[in-house]
C-alpha positions as CSV (number, residue, x, y, z in Angstrom):
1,X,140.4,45.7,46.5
2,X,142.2,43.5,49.3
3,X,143.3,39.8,48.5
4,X,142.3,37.6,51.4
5,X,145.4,34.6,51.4
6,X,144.3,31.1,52.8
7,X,145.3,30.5,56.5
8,X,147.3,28.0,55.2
9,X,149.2,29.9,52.5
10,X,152.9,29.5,51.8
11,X,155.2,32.7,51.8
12,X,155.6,31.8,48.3
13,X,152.5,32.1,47.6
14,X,151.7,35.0,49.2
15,X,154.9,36.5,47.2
16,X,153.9,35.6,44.1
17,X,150.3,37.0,44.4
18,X,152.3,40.5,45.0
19,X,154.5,39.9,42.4
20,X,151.2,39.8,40.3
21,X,149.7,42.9,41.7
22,X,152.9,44.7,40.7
23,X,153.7,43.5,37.1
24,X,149.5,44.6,36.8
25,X,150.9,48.4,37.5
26,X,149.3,48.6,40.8
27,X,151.1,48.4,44.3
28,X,150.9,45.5,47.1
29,X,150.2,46.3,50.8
30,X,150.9,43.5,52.9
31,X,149.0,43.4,55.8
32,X,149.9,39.4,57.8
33,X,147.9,38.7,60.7
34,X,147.4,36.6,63.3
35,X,145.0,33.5,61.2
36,X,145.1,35.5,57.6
37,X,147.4,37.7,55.8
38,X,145.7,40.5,53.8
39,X,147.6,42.0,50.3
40,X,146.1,45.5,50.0
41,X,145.8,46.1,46.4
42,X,146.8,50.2,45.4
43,X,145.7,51.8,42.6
44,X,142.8,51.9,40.0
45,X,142.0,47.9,39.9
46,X,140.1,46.9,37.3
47,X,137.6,43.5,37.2
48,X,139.8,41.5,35.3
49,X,142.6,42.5,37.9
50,X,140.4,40.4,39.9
51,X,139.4,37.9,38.3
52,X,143.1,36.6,37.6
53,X,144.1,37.3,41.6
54,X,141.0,34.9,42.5
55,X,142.6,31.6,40.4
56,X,146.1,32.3,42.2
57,X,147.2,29.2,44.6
58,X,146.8,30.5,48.1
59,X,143.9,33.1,47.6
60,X,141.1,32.8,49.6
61,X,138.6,35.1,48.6
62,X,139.0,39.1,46.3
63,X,137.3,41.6,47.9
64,X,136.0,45.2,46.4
65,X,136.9,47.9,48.9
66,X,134.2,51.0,48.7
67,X,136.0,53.9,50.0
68,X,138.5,56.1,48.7
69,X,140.8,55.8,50.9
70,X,142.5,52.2,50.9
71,X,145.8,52.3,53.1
72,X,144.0,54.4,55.7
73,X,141.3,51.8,56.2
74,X,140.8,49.3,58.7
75,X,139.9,46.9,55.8
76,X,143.5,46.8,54.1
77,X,145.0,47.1,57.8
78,X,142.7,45.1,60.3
79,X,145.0,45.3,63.1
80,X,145.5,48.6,65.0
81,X,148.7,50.6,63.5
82,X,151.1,50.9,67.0
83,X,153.0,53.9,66.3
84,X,156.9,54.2,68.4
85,X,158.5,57.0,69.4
86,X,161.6,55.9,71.2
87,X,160.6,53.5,73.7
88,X,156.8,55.2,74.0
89,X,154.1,53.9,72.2
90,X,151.1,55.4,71.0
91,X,148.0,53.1,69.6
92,X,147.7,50.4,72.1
93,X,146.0,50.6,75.5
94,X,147.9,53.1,76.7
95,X,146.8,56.9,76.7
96,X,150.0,59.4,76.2
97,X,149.9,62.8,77.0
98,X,151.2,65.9,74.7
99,X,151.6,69.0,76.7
100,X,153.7,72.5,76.5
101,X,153.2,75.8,75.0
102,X,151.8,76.5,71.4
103,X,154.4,78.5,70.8
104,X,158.4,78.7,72.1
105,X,158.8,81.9,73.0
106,X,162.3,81.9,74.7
107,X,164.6,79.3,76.6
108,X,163.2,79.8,79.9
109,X,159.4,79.4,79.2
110,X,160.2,76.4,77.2
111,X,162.2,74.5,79.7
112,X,160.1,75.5,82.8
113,X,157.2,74.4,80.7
114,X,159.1,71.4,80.1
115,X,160.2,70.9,83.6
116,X,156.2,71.1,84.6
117,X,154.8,68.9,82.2
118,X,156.8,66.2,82.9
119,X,156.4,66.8,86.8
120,X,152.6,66.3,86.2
121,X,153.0,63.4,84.1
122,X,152.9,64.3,80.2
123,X,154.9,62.1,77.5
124,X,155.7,64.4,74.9
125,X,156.7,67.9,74.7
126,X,154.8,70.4,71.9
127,X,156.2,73.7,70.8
128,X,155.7,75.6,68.0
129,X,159.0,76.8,66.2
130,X,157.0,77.7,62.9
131,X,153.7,79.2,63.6
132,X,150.8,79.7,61.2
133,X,149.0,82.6,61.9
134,X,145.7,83.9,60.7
135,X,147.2,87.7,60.7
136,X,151.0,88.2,59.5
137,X,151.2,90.7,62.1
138,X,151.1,88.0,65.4
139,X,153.9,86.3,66.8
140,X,154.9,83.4,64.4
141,X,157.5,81.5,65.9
142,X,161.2,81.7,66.3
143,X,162.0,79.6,63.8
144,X,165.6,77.7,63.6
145,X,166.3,79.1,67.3
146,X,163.0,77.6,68.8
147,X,164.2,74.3,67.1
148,X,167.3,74.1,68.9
149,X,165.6,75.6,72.5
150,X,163.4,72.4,71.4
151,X,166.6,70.0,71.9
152,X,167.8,71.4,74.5
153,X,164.7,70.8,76.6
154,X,164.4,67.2,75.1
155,X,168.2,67.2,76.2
156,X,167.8,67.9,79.3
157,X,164.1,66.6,80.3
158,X,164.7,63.5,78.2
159,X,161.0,64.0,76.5
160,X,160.1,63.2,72.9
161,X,159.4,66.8,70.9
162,X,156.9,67.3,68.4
163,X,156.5,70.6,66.4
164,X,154.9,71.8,63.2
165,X,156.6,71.8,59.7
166,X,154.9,74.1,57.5
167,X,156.8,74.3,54.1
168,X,157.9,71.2,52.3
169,X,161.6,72.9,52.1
170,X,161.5,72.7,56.1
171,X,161.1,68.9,56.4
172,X,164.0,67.7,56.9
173,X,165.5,70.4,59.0
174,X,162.0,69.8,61.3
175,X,162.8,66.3,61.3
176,X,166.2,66.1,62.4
177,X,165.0,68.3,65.5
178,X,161.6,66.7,65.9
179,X,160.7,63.0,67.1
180,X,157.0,63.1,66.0
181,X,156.5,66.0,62.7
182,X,153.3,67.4,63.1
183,X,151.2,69.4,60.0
184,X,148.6,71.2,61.2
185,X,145.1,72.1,60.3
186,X,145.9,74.5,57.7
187,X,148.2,72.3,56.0
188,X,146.3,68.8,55.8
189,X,145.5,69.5,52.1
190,X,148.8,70.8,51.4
191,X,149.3,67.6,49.2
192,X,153.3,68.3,48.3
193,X,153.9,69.0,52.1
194,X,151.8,65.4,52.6
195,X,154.1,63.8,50.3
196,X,157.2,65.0,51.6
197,X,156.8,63.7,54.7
198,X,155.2,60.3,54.0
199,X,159.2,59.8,52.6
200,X,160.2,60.3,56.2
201,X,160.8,57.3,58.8
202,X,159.4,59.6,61.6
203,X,156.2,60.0,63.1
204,X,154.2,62.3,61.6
205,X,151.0,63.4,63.4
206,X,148.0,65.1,61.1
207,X,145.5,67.5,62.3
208,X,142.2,67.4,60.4
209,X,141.5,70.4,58.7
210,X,138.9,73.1,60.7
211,X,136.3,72.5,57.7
212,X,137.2,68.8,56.6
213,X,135.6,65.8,56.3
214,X,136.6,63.1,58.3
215,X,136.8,61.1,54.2
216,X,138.5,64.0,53.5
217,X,141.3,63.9,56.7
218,X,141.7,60.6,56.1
219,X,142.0,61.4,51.9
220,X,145.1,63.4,53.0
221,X,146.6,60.5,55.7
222,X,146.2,58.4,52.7
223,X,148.9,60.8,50.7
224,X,151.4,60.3,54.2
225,X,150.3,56.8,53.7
226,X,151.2,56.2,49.5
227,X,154.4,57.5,50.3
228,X,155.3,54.7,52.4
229,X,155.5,56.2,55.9
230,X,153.2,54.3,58.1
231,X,154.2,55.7,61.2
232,X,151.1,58.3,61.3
233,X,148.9,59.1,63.5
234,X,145.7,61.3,63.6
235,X,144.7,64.2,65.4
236,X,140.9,65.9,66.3
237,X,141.3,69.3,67.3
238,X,137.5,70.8,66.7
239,X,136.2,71.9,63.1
240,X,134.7,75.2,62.4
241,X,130.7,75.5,62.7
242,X,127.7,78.2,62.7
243,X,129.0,78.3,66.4
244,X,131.1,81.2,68.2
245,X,131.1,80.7,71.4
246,X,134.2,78.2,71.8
247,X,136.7,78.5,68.6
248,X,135.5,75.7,67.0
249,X,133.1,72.6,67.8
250,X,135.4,69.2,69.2
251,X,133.6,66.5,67.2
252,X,133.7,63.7,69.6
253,X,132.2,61.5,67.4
254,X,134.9,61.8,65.2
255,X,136.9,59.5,67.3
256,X,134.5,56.5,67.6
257,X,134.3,57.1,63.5
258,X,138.2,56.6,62.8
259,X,138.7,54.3,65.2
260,X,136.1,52.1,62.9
261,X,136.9,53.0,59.6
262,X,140.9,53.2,60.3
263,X,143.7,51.5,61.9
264,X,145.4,54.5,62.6
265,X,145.7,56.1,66.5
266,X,144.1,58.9,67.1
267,X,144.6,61.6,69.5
268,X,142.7,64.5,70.6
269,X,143.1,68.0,70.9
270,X,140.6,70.2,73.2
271,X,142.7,73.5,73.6
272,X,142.6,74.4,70.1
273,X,139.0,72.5,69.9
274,X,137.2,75.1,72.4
275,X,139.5,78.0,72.7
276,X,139.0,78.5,76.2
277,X,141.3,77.1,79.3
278,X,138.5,76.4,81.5
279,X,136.6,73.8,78.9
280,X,139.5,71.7,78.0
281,X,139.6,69.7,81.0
282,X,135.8,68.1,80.2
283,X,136.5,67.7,76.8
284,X,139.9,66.0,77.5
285,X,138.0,63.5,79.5
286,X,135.1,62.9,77.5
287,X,137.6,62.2,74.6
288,X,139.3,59.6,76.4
289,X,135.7,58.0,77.5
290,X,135.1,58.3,73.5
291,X,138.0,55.9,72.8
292,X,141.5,58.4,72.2
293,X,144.4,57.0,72.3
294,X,146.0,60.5,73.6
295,X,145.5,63.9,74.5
296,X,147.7,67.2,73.6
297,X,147.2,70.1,76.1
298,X,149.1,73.4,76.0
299,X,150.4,74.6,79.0
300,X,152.1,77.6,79.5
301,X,153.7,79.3,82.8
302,X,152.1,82.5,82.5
303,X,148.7,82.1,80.2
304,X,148.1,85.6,80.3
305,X,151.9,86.9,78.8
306,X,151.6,84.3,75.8
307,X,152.3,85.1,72.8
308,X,150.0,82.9,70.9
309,X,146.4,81.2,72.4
310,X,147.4,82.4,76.0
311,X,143.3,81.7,76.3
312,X,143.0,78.1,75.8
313,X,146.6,77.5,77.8
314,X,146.2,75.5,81.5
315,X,148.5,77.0,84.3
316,X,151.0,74.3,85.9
317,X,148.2,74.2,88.9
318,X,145.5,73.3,85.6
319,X,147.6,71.1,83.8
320,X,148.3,69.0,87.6
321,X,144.3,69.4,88.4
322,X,143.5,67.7,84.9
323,X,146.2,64.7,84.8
324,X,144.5,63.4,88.1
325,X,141.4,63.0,87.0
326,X,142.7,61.1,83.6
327,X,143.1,58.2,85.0
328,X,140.2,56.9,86.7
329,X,138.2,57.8,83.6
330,X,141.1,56.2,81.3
331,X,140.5,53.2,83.9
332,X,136.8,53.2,83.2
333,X,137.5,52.8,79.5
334,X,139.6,49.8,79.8
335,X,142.8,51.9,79.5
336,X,145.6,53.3,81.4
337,X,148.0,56.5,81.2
338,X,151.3,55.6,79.4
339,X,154.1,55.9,81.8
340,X,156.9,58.6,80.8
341,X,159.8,56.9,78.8
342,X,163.3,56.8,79.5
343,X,165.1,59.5,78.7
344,X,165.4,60.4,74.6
345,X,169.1,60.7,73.1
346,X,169.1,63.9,71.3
C-alpha cells in the first residue's frame, strides 16, 4: 500500500507516519514530490495496518497497491528514477549510448574499440571480462586481466565502463572496476547475486531474462530494489520465441509497458535482440521512437575475428552510419542524444 501525506503536511508528520510503518514490522519508502509526498509501505500489510495509517495527522488518503512488485512501481515512485554515472545521466530526456565489444579480447581491440566509439559519439563503454556462455567450450572472457584492460581504456578515453558480474563472490571486485554492474539475462533470477548488488552504491543495469515476464523482470529489479540500491536501471535485449530467424524477438512493446508501470529508465539492447549486424540499426531506432531512454550496441574492429557474437557486432563505418541517424528520430520523440561526459577519474 502507499500513504498519500497532505500537501500541507509537516516533516514531523510525515516522520512519524514512518516511524509507524516501522514499529508495524514493515519498511517506509519515501517518495516527496513536487505537491505530495508518498510513504511506500514494504512488506505483507495487513487492513488494520491501514486503518491506523488513515487516522494519522497529515495523511491524506491509504491506498492498496495490486502488483507484486511495490518499489519497482511507478505508484510508490511517481517521478522518473534519474540514474548518475559521474557527471552523465541516464533517465531524463536525454538518450545515452553504450557501445564496445561483447567481449575484451586483448588491450588493443579494447582500446581501438574504445577510441571509435567515442569518435562516433557513444557514452559508455561495454566489455565483457566474465562471459556466460551457452557451451563451456567458447571464449569466456579474460577475467581479472579484462577488468584492468577495462580501466585502462576508461583511463585513457575518460568513458564510464560497464561489464557483467556473474557470481555473487565477484561483486565487489566488478565494482571497484566497473561504473555501471551489469547482470545479464541469465542471471536476473539469480536472487543472491540480486541481493548482493542491491547493497552496492553503483549503478547496476538488469537485463530481462530471454523467457521472462516483464512482472517477472521487474520481480527481480524489485530484489536490487529491497536491498536499498536505487540506482538501477533496466535493460530489453529480445526474449526467446517460436521464432529462429533473428536470436530472439526485441519486444518493443516492452518499453512503452515499463515506462508505465515503473519509474525506472530503461534501455534497449538490439544486438543481442536480433543476432544479426544488419537489423540492429532499425530496431535501435524504433526503440528510441518507442520511448528508451538508451541504446547499447556492440561494436567491434574486426566482426568477423571476434571471439564472441562477431554476427550481431557493427564495424566502426556501422556504428558512425547508425549514430547519425539517432538523432533526428530522438528529435522526433521529444529527445536528444546525451553529450559525452567529462572525462571519468579511474
Amino acid at each position: 500500500m502507499i500513504v498519500v501525506m497532505k500537501a500541507s503536511s509537516s516533516q514531523d508528520e510525515i516522520d512519524r507516519v514512518a516511524r509507524r510503518i516501522e514499529e508495524s514490522g514493515l519498511k517506509a519508502h519515501i517518495s516527496q514530490g513536487v505537491e505530495h509526498t508518498i510513504i511506500g509501505v514494504v512488506g505483507q500489510a495487513l487492513s488494520e495496518i491501514r486503518d491506523m495509517l488513515q487516522l494519522l495527522p497529515g495523511v491524506d488518503e491509504v491506498i492498496p497497491v495490486s502488483k507484486p512488485y511495490k518499489l519497482a512501481s511507478r505508484e510508490f515512485h511517481p517521478q522518473n528514477t534519474v540514474v548518475k554515472v559521474n557527471n552523465l545521466t541516464i533517465g531524463d530526456d536525454g538518450v545515452i549510448i553504450i557501445a564496445g565489444p561483447c567481449a575484451v579480447e586483448n588491450e588493443e581491440q579494447l582500446l581501438a574499440t574504445a577510441r571509435g566509439v567515442k569518435a562516433c559519439g557513444a557514452n559508455v563503454l561495454r566489455g565483457g571480462a566474465f562471459k556466460p556462455r551457452t557451451s563451456p567450450y567458447y571464449f569466456r572472457g579474460l577475467g581479472m586481466k579484462g577488468l584492468e584492460m577495462l580501466a585502462k581504456a576508461r583511463e585513457e578515453t575518460g568513458m564510464p565502463v560497464i561489464t557483467e558480474v556473474m557470481a555473487p563472490r565477484d561483486v565487489e571486485l566488478v565494482a571497484s572496476y566497473a561504473d555501471i554492474v551489469q547482470v545479464g539475462a541469465r542471471n536476473m533470477q539469480n536472487f543472491i547475486l540480486l541481493d548482493e548488488v542491491g547493497k552496492l552504491k553503483k549503478p547496476v543495469m538488469l537485463k530481462r531474462g530471454m523467457s521472462s515476464t516483464i512482472q517477472e523482470w521487474l520481480l527481480a529489479a524489485e530484489y536490487i530494489l529491497a536491498q536499498g540500491n536505487e540506482q538501477l536501471i533496466l535493460c530489453e535485449r529480445g526474449i526467446r520465441t517460436f521464432e529462429t530467424f533473428t536470436r530472439n524477438t526485441m519486444d518493443i512493446s516492452a518499453i512503452p509497458v515499463i515506462k508505465r508501470v515503473s519509474h525506472l529508465p530503461v534501455i534497449a539492447d538490439p544486438s543481442h535482440a536480433t543476432g544479426k549486424w544488419y537489423l540492429v540499426a532499425p530496431l535501435a531506432l524504433a526503440a528510441i521512437a518507442a520511448g528508451a531512454d538508451g541504446l547499447m550496441i556492440e561494436v567491434h574492429p574486426n566482426p568477423d575475428q571476434a571471439l564472441a557474437d562477431g554476427a550481431q557486432s557493427l564495424t566502426f563505418d556501422n556504428f558512425q552510419g547508425l549514430m547519425s541517424q539517432l538523432a533526428p528520430v530522438a528529435q522526433a520523440a521529444g529527445r536528444k542524444l546525451a553529450t559525452p561526459g567529462t572525462k571519468v577519474e579511474p
